[in-house]
Structure formats: C-alpha cells, structure tokens
N, CA, C and O atoms as a Tinker XYZ file with bonds, in Angstrom:
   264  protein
     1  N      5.889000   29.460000   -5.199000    73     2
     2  CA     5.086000   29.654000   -4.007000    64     1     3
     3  C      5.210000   31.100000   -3.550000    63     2     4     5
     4  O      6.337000   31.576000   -3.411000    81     3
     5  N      4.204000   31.775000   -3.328000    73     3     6
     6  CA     4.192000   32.856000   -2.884000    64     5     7
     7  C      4.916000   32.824000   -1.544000    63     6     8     9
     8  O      5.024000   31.799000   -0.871000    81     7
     9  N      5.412000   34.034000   -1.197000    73     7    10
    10  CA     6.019000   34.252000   -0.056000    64     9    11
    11  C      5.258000   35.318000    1.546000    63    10    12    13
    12  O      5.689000   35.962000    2.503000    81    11
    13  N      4.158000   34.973000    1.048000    73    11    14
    14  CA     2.922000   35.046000    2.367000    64    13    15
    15  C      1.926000   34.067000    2.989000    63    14    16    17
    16  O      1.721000   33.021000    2.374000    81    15
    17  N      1.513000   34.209000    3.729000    73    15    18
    18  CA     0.704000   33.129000    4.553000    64    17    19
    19  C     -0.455000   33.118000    3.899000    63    18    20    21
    20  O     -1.284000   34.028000    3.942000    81    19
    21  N     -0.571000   31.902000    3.159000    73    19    22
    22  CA    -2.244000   31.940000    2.354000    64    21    23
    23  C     -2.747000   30.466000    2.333000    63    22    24    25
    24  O     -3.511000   30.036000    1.468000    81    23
    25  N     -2.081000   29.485000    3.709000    73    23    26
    26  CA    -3.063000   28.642000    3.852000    64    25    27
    27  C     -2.405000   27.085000    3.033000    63    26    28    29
    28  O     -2.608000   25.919000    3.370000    81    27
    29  N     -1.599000   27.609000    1.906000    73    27    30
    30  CA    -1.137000   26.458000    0.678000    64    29    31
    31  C     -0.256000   25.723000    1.576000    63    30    32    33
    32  O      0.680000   26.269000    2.159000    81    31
    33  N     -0.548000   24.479000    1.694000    73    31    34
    34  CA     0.024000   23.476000    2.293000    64    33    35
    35  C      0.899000   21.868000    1.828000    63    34    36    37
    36  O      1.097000   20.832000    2.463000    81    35
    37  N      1.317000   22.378000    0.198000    73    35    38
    38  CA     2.197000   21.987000   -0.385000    64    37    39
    39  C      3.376000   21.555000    0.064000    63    38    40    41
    40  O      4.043000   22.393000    0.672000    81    39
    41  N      3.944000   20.194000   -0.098000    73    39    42
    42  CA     4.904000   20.003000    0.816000    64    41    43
    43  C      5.793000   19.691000   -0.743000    63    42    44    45
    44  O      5.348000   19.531000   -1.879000    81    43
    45  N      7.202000   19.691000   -0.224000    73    43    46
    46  CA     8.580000   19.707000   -1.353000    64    45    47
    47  C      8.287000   17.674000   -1.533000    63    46    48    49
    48  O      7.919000   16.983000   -0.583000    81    47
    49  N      8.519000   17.225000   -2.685000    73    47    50
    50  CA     8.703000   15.762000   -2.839000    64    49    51
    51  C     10.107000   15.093000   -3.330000    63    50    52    53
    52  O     10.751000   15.617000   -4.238000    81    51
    53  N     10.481000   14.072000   -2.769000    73    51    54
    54  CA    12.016000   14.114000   -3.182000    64    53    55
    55  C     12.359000   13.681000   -5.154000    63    54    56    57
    56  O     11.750000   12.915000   -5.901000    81    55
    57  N     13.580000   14.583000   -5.409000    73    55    58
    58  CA    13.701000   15.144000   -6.435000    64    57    59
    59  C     13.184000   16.250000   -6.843000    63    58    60    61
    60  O     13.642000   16.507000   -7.957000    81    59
    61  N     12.601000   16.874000   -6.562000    73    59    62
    62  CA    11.884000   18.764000   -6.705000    64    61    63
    63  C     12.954000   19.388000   -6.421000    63    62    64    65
    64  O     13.850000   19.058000   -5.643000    81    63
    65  N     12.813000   20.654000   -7.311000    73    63    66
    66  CA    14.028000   21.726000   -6.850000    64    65    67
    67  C     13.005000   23.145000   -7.006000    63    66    68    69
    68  O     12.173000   23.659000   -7.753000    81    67
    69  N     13.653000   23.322000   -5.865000    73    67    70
    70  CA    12.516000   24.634000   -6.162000    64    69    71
    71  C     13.764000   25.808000   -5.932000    63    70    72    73
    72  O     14.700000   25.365000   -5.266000    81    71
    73  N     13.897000   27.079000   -6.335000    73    71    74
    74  CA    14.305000   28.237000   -6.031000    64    73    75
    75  C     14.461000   28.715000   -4.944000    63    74    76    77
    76  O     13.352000   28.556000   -4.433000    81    75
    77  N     15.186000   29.279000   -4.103000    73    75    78
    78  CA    15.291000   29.794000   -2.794000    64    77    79
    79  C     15.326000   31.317000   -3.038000    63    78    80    81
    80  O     16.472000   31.434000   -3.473000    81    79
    81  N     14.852000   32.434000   -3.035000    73    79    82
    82  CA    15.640000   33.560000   -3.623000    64    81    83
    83  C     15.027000   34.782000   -2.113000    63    82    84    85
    84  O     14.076000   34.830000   -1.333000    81    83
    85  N     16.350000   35.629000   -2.425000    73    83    86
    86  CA    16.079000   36.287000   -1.649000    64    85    87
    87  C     15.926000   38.111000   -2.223000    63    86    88    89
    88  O     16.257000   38.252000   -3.401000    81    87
    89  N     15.627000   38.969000   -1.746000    73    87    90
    90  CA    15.381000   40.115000   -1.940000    64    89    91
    91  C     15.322000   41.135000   -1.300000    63    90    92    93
    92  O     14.449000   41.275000   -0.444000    81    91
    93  N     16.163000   42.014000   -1.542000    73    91    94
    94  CA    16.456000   43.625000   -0.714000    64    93    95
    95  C     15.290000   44.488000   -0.300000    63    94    96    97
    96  O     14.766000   45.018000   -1.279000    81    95
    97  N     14.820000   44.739000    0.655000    73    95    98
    98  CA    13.649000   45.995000    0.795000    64    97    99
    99  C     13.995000   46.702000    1.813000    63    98   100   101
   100  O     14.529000   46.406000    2.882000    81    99
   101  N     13.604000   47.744000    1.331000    73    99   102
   102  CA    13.452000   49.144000    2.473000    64   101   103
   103  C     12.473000   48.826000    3.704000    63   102   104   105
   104  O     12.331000   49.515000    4.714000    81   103
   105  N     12.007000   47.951000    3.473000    73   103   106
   106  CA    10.809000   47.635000    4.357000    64   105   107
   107  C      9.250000   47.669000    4.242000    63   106   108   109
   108  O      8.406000   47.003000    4.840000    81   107
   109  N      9.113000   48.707000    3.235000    73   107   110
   110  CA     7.678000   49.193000    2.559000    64   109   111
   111  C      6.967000   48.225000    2.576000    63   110   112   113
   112  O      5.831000   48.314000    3.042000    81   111
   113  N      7.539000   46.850000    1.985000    73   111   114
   114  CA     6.990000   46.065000    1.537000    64   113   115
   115  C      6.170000   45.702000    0.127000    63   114   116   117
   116  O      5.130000   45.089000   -0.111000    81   115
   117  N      7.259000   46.454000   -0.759000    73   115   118
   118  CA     6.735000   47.127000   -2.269000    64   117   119
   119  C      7.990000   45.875000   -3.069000    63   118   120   121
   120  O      9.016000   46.078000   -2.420000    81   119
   121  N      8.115000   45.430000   -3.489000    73   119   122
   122  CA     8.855000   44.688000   -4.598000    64   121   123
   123  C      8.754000   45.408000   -6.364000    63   122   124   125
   124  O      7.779000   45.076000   -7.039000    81   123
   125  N      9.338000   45.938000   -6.702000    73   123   126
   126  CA     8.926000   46.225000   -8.660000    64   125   127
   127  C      9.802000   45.180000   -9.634000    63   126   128   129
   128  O     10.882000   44.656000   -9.364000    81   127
   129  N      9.228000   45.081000  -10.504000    73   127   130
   130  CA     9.496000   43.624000  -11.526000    64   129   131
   131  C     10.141000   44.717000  -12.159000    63   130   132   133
   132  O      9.783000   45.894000  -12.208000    81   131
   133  N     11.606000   43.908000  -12.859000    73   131   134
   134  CA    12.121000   44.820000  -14.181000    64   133   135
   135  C     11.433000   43.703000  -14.892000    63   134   136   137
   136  O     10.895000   42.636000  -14.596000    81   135
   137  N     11.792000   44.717000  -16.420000    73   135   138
   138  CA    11.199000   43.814000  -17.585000    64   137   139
   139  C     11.892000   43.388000  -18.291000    63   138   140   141
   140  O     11.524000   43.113000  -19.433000    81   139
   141  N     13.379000   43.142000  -17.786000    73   139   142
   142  CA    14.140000   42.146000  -18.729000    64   141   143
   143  C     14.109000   40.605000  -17.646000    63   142   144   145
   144  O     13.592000   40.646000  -16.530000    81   143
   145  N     14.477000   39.869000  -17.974000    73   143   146
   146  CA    14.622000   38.651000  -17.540000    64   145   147
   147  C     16.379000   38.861000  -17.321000    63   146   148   149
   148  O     17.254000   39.381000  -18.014000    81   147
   149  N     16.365000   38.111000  -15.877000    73   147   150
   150  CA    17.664000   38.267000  -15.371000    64   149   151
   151  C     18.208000   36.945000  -14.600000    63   150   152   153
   152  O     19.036000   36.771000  -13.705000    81   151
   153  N     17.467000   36.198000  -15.266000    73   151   154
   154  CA    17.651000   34.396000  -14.559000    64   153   155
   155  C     17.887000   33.655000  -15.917000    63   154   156   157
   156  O     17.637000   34.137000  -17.021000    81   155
   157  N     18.338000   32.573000  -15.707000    73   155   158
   158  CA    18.729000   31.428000  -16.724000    64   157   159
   159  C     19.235000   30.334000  -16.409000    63   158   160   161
   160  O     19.432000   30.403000  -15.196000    81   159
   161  N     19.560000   29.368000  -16.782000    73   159   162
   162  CA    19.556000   28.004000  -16.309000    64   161   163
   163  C     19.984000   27.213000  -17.867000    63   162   164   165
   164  O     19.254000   27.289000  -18.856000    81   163
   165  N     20.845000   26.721000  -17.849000    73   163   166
   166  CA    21.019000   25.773000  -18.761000    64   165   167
   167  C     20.431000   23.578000  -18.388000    63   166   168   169
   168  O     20.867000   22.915000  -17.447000    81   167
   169  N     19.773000   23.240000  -19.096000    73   167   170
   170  CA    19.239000   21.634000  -18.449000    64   169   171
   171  C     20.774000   20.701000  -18.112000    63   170   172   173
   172  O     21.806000   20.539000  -18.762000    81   171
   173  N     20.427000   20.347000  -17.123000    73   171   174
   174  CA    21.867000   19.495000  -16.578000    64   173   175
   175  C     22.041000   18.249000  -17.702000    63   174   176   177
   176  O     23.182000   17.791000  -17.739000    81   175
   177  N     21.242000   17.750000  -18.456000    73   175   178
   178  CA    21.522000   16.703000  -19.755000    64   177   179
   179  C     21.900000   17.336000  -20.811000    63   178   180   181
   180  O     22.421000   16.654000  -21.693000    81   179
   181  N     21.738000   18.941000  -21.052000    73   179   182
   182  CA    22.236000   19.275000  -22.262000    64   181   183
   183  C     23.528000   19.395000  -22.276000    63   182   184   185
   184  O     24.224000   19.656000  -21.295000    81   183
   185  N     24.016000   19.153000  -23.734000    73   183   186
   186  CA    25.674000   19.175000  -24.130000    64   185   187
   187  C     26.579000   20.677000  -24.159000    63   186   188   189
   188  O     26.018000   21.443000  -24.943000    81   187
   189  N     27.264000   21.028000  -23.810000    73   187   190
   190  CA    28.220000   21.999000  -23.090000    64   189   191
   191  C     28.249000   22.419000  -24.428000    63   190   192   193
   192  O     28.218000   23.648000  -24.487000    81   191
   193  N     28.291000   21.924000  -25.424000    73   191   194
   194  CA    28.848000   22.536000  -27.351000    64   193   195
   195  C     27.536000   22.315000  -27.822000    63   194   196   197
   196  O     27.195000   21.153000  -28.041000    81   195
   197  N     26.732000   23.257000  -28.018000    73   195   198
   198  CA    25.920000   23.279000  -29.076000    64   197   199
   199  C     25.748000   23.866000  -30.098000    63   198   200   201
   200  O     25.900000   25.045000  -29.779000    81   199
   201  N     25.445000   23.808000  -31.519000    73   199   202
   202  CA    25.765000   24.327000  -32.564000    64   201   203
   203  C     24.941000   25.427000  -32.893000    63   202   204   205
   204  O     24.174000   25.327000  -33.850000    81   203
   205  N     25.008000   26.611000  -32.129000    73   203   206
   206  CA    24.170000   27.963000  -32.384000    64   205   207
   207  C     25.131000   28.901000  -33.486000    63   206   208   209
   208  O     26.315000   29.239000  -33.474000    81   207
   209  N     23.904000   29.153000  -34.505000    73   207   210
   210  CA    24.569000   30.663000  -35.479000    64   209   211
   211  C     24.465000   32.110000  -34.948000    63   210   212   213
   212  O     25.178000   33.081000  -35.202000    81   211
   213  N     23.266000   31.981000  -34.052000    73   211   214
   214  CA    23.190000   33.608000  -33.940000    64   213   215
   215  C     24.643000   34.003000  -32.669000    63   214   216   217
   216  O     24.513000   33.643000  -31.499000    81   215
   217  N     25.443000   34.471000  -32.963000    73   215   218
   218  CA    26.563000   35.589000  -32.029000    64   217   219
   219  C     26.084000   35.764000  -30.437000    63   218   220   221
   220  O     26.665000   35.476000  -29.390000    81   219
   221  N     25.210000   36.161000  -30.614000    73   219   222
   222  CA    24.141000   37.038000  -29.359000    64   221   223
   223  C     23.593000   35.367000  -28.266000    63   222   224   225
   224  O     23.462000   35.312000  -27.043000    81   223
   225  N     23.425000   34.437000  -29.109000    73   223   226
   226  CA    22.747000   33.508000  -28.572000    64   225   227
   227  C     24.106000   32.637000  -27.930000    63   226   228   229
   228  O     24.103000   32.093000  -26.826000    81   227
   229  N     25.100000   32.646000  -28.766000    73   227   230
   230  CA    26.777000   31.775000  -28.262000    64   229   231
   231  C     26.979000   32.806000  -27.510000    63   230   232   233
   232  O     28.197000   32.906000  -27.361000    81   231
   233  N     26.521000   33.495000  -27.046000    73   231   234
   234  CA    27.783000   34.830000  -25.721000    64   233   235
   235  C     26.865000   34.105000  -24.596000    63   234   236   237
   236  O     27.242000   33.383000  -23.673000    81   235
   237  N     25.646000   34.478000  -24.918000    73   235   238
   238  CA    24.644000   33.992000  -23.993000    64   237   239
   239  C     24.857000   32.105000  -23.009000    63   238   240   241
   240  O     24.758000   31.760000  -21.831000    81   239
   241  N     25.143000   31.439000  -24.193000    73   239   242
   242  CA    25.063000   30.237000  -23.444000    64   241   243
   243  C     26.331000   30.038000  -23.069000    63   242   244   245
   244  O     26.463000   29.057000  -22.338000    81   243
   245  N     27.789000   30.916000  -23.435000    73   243   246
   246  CA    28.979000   30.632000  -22.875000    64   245   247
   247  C     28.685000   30.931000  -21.766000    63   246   248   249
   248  O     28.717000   30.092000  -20.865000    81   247
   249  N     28.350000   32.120000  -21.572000    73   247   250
   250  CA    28.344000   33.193000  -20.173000    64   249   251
   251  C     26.661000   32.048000  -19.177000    63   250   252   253
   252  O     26.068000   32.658000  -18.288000    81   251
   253  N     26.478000   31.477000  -19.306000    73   251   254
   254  CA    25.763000   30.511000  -18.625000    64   253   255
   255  C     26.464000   29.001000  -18.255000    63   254   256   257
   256  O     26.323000   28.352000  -17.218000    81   255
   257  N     27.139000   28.722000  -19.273000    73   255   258
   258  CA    28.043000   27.266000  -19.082000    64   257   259
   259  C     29.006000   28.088000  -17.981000    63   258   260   261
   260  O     28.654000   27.794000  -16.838000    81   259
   261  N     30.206000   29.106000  -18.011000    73   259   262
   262  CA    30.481000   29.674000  -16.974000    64   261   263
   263  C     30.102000   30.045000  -15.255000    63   262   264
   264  O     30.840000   30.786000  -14.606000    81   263
C-alpha cells in the first residue's frame, strides 16, 4: 500500500501480514531505491537444514535462520 492518501480503502483481513516499515528523510520528501535487495524472509513451514551446494546461497540462508 502506498503511503499517501489516494482514496484505497482496503481493509487488513484476519491472517494477512503486511509489512510495517519505516524510513529516514530530510524532509524533501524524495525517497531513492538502491538496487540491491536488502529484505528476506525465510517461509515459517520451511525446514531450518536444507540441502544447498552453492557456498554463497548456505551463508545466505544461515545468516537469515539467525
């Protein structure tokens, strides 16, 4: 959901999770996107040991099970 007044009158339904996030500004009112991805989430049914080969991909999901 955007975070301005545009009328959308969407209400939360129970079980929905939505994101809360917050963000630093000078005030401008300017936000800039980096272009790496800096969020992640592992699914609450998946298994804590999964059998990954790539190195890069096991740092990744330790440092997320953490």
């Amino acid at each position: 959901m955007p975070i301005v007044a545009n009328g959308d009158m969407t209400k939360m339904e129970e079980g929905e999770l939505f994101a809360i996030e917050t963000f630093g500004s000078t005030g401008n009112g300017y936000v800039n996107g980096a272009p790496n991805c800096s969020h992640y989430m592992r699914k609450f049914e998946a298994p804590e040991q999964i059998p990954l080969r790539n190195p890069k991909a096991k740092a990744l999901y330790a440092e997320i099970n953490n």
